[in-house]
N, C-alpha and C positions, 0 to 999 in steps of 0.2 A: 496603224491599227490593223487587227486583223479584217477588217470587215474591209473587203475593197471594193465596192458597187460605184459604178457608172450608168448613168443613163437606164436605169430601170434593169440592168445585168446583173448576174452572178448569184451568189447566196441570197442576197437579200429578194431576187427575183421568182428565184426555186422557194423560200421560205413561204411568200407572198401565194404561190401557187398551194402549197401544200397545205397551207391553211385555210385559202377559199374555197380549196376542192374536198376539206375536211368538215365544212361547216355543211356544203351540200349531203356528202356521206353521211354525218350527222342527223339533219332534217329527212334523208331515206330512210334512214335506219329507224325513227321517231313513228314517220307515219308508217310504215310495213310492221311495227308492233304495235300502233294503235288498230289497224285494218286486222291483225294478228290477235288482237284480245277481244274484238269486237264478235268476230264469227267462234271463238269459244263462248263467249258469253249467250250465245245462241245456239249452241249444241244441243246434239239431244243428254240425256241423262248418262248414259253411258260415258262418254267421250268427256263430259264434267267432272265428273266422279273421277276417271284417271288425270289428270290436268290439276284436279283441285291440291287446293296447299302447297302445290310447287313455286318453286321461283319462275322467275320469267324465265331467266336462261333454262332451267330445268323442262320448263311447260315447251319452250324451243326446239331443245333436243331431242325429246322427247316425239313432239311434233313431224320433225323432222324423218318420223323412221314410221310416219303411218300410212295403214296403204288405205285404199278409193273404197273398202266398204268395211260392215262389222258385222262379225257372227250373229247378232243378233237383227238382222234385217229379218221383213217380215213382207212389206209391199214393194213391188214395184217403184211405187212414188217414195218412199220412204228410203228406197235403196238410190235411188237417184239424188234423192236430198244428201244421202249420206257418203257416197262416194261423190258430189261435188265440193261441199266443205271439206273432208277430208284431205283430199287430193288440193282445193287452195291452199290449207294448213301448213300441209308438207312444203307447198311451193312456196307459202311465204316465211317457215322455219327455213329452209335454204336459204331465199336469200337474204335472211337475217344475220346467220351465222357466214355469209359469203362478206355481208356489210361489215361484220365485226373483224374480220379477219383484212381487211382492209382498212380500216380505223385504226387496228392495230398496225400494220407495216406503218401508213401517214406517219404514227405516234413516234415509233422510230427511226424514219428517216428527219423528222421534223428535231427531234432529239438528238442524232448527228450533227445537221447543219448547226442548230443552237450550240451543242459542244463546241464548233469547229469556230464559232465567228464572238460569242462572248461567255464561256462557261463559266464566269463568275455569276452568270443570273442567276443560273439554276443554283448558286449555293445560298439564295437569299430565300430569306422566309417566305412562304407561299407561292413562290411562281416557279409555275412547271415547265416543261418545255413549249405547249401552246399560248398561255402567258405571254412569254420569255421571249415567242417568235412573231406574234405582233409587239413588243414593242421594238423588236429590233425593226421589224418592216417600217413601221412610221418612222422611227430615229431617219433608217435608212443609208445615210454616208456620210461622213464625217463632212464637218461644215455648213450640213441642212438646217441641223439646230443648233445653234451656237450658245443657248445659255438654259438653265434649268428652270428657270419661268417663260422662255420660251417652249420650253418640252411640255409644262404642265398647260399652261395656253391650247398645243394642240390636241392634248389630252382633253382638256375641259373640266379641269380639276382647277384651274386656277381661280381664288376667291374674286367674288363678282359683288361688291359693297350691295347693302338691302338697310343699311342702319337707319334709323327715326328716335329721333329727341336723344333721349340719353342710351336708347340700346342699340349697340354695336352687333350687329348682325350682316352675315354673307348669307349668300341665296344661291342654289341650283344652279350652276352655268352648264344652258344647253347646246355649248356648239361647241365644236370641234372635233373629234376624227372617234367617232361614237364606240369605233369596235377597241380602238386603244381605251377609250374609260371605262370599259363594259370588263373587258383583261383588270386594270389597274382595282375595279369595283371586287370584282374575283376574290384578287389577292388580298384588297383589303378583307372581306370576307371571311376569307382564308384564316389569316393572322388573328381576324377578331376570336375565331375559335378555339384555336390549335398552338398560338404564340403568346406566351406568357408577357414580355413589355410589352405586347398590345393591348393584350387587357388592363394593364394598369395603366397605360395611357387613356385608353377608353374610359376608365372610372376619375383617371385624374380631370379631366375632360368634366365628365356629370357634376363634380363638384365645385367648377368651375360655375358653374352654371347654362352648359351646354346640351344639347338635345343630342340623342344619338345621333338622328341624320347629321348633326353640324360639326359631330365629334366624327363621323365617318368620313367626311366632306375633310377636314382636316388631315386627317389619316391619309386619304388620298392624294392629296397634296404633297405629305411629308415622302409617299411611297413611287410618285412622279418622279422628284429631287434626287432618290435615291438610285433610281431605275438609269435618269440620265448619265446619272455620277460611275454608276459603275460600268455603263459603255463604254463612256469617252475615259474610262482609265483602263479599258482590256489595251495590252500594246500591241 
């Protein structure tokens, strides 16, 4: 197969990197726009007024080109206030659009290795190249997981009986390797939206007599099976 990882080496090692170091990026880029909308929300009237009705990225760039005071300062303390929000505005518009522009490169180098080691993922419904690149990291190298209820096992997708008297019922399984179910949950997500036989799986499902969560729990199951299958068939 193309994937030839040893002992924690190669593609699957770099993929591992670039998506733990993408989830960090992620969570900076999160709080630097919550600390980012906090001190607008606290502006004076002036500084609101231009910001209002933009988008975030808009309110960003924007941000990004202001200078440490405003014509209409009046006091001392007032121009102090104003050129200290200002001037953090700007600092934290930069490194907003610095974070973004690094999210971006990850997305693409992340998007090569995925091409390079099984780009049949990316041609399956809902999973993108972040997806695509944990599930390759947990697979990891041929032989780790030998069978497709083993994969959904480490996924934590695999049905855990809950049944009493006559109703046959599966229940939440809480363990195993959280950030592949969390990927796997995505996708089902995904497909519930935007994939037409999902959604009539989904409805075939309700008339069954199924709950969403137990028809979603299903889905993830059926979307595990599928994830392993098409690894172990990249040559």
């Amino acid at each position: 197969m193309r994937v030839e990882i040893a002992g924690g080496l190669g593609n699957r090692e770099a993929l591992r990197i670039l998506h733990v170091c993408r989830r960090h990026y992620t969570d900076a880029r999160t709080a630097t726009v919550n600390l980012f909308k906090s001190l607008i929300l606290t502006a004076d009237d002036e500084l609101r007024d231009q910001l209002r009705d933009l988008t975030t990225g808009q309110q960003v760039r924007q941000a990004a080109d202001l200078t440490g005071t405003s014509p209409n300062d009046d006091t001392d303390a007032t121009s102090a206030l104003v050129r200290v929000r200002r001037t953090h505005l700007a600092e934290l518009a930069v490194r907003i659009l610095d974070l973004n522009r690094v999210l971006a490169d990850n997305l693409k180098q992340i998007r090569t290795l995925v091409k390079a080691m099984c780009p049949a993922l990316l041609n399956q419904p809902g999973i993108g190249p972040v997806t695509a690149a944990v599930a390759l990291t947990a697979w990891s190298h041929p032989g780790r997981v030998r069978t497709e209820a083993a994969f959904a096992a480490l996924a934590g997708v695999n049905p855990v009986p809950a049944s009493s008297g006559r109703n046959v019922r599966h229940r939440l399984n809480r363990g195993g390797d959280r950030t592949l179910n969390s990927a796997i949950h995505t996708i089902a997500k995904s497909r519930q939206r935007c994939h037409q036989p999902t959604k009539d799986y989904i409805a075939r499902r309700a008339t069954e007599g199924r709950t969403p969560r137990e028809a979603i729990r299903s889905l993830k199951r059926y979307i595990a099976r599928q994830i392993w299958r098409t690894i172990q068939a990249t040559p």
